[in-house]
KEBA-732416 format. One line per 10 residues: number of its first residue (from 1); for each residue y, x, z of C-alpha. Coordinates in steps of 0.001 Angstrom, whole numbers. Example, Ala and Ser with C-alpha at 12.3 -4.5 7.8 and 13.67 -1.06 7.14 Angstrom:
BEGIN
1) -4500,12300,7800 | -1060,13670,7140
END
This chain:
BEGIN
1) -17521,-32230,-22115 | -15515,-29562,-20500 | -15347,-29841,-16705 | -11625,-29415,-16564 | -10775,-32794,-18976 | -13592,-34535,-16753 | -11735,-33378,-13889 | -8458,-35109,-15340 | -10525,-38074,-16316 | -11622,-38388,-12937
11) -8514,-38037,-11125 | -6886,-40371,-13427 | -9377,-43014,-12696 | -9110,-42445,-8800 | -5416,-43243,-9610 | -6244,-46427,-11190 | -8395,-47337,-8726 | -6244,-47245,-5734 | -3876,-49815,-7660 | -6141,-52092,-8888
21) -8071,-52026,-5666 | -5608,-53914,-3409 | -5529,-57014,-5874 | -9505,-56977,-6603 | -10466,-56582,-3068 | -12611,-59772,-2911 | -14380,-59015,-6383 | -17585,-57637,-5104 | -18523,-56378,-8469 | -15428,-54662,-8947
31) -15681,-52777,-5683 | -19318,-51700,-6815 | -17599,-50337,-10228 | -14607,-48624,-8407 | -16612,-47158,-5908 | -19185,-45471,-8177 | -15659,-43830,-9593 | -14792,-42711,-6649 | -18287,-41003,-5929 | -18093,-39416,-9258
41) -14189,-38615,-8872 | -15407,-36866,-5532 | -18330,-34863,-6839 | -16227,-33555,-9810 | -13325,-32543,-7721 | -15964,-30371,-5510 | -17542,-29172,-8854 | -13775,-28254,-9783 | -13423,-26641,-6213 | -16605,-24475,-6336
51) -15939,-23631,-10270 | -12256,-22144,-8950 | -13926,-20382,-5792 | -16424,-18332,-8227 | -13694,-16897,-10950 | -11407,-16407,-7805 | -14689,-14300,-6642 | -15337,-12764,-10203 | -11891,-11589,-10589 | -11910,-10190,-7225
61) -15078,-7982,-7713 | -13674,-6874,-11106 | -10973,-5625,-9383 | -12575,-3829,-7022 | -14872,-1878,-9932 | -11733,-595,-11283 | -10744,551,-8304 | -12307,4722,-7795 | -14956,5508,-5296 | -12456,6916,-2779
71) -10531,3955,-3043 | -13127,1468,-2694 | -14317,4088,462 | -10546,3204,1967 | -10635,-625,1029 | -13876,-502,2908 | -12677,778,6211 | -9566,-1299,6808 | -6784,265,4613 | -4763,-1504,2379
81) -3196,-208,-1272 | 543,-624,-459 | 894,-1843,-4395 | -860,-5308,-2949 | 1898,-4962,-458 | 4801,-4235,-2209 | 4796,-3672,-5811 | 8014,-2160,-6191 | 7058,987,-4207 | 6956,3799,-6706
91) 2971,5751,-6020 | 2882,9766,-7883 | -403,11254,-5435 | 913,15179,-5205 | -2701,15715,-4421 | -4088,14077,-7733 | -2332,16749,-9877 | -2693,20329,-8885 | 1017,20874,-8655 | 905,21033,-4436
101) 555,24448,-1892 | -3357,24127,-3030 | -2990,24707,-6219 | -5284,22280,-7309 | -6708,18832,-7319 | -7737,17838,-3924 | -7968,13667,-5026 | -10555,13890,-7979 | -10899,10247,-8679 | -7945,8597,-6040
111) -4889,7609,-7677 | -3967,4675,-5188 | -1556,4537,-2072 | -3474,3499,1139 | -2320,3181,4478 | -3192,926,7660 | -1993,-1968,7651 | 401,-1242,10344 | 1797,1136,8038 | 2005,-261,5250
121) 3802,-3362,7238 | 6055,-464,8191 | 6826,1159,4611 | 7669,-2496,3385 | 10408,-3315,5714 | 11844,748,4812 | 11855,-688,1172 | 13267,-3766,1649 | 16114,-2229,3847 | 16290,300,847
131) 16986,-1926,-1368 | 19324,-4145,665 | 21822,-781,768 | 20667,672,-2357 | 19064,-1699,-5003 | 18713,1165,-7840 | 16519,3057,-5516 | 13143,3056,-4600 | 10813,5041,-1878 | 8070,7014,-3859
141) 4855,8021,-2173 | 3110,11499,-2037 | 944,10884,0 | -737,8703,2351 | -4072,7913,3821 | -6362,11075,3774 | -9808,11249,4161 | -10729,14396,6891 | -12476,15986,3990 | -9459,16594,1706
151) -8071,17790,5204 | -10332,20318,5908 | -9968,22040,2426 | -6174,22161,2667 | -7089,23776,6437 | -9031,25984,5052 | -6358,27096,2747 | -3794,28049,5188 | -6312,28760,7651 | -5247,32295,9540
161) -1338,32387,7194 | 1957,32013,8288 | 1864,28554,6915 | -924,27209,9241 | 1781,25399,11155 | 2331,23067,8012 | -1261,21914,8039 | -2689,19985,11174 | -6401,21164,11713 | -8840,19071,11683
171) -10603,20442,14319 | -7643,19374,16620 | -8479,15805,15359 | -6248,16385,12258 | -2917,14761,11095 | -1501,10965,11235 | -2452,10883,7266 | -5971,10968,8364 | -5183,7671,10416 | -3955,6211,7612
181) -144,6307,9954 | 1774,8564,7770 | 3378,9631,4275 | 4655,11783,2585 | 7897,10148,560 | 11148,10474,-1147 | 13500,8652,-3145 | 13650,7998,-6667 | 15672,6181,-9058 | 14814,2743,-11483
191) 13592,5436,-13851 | 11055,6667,-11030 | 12916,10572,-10951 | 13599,11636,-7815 | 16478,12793,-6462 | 17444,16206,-5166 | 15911,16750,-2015 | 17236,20457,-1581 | 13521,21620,-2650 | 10330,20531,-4076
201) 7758,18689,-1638 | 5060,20286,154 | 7815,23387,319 | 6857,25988,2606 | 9957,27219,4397 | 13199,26612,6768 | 14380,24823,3734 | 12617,21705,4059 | 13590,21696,7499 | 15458,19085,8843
211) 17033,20313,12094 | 19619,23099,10901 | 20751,21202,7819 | 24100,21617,8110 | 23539,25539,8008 | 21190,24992,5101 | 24635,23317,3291 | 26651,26317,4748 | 24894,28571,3355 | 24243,26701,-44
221) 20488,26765,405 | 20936,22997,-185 | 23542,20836,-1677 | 25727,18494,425 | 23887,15745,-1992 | 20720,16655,-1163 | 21567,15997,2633 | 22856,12915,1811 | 19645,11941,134 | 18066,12819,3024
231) 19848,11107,5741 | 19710,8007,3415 | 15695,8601,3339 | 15776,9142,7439 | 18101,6323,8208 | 15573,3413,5751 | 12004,4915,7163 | 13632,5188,10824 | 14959,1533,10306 | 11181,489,10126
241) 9833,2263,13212 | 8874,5827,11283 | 9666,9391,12890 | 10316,12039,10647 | 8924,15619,11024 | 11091,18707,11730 | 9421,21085,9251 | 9159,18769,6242 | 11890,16380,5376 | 9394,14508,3195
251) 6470,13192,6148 | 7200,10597,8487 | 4818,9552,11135 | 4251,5904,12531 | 3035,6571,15581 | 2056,9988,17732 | -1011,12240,17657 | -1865,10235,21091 | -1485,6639,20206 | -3749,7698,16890
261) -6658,9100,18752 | -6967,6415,21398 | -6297,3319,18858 | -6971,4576,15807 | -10188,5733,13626 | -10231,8583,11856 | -10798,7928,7749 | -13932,9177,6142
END
């Protein structure tokens, strides 16, 4: 008999029992009878308990084998996917395709968002206030938590360029992304296409600067929409306790390069 209907059948007893108790209380035999309900009511609720407990378990470990090895690497250490957080957050990994300053795949099997769980406590409230303002739009991650690895083969790309102020080295103790305290981001829309930025993430150049914006307007190097679409991406990630970065409008920070070394490990 299927442990679920004896389940029912025992609860349902357990029921009766507490009714017809009160009025049979001085029938000895009847208290025997009830009793040995009771017991098996109790043992088949535990049975029902532990039964729960292992698909709860299965499912969970399922889960986790879809997950890739870098992911299950993150899980591991502490870091959260920020879809188990908040679905609604819109995840395209720049560094799964080889569309970024690389030119190629630096995420072979990681397709997952993960941050700390500061952070990712952080990016939530920026969403929510989002949508509060703005309930068509969405934040859309880049990037996020970086192992040092990846990090030392983007180094070693702009290692001795112009552009090695764009990539923190790790032998400086590397970026916030490799403390799982910063992302790369933007807006997008219900469809999940972003909106004008003024130019293409991981953009090399004054550009993506944020500090002479109104020049870059002036000047038509970006459109007065695309600073709006910025300032509307500042004002939601500051909202939530996130600093933006001068050179790239697109990477906000959660805390400093400080705070990270002294409270903070550095991801694997």
């Amino acid at each position: 008999m299927p442990s679920d209907f004896l389940f029912l059948l025992a609860k349902e007893e357990f029921e009766n029992w507490k009714s017809q108790f009160a009025i049979t209380q001085n029938t000895t035999m009847m208290k025997a009878r009830k009793i040995m309900i009771l017991l098996v009511a109790c043992l088949l609720l535990m049975s029902n308990g532990q039964a729960w407990g292992k698909t709860r378990m299965l499912q969970g470990k399922q889960q986790e084998q879809k997950l890739s090895a870098t992911a299950r690497s993150l899980a591991r250490q502490g870091y959260v996917n920020i879809k188990d957080v908040d679905k609604s957050i819109q995840v395209s990994l720049m560094y799964a395709r080889a569309d970024n300053f690389c030119g190629k795949v630096l995420y072979g099997d990681l397709k997952e968002a993960y941050l700390h769980p500061k952070a990712a406590k952080a990016l939530k409230e920026a969403q929510t206030y989002l949508k509060s303002l703005h309930p068509h739009l969405s934040l859309k991650i880049y990037d996020a938590s970086r192992p040092m690895s990846i990090q030392q083969k983007m180094w070693n790309v702009v290692k001795g360029t112009k552009n090695d102020i764009y990539v923190s080295n790790p032998a400086h103790g590397g970026g916030m992304h490799n403390y799982g305290m910063a992302v790369d981001i933007t807006l997008c829309n219900e469809k999940g296409d972003t909106l004008d930025m003024g130019t293409k993430v991981d953009y090399f150049g004054k550009a993506a600067h944020i500090d002479q914006e109104a020049q870059l307007v002036a000047s038509k190097r970006i459109s007065k929409q695309a600073l709006r679409n910025r300032e509307l991406l500042r004002k939601v990630m500051r909202h939530a306790g996130w600093k933006p970065l001068r050179t790239e409008w697109w990477h906000f920070n959660l805390c400093s390069r400080a705070t990270a070394k002294k409270y903070y490990k550095v991801i694997k």
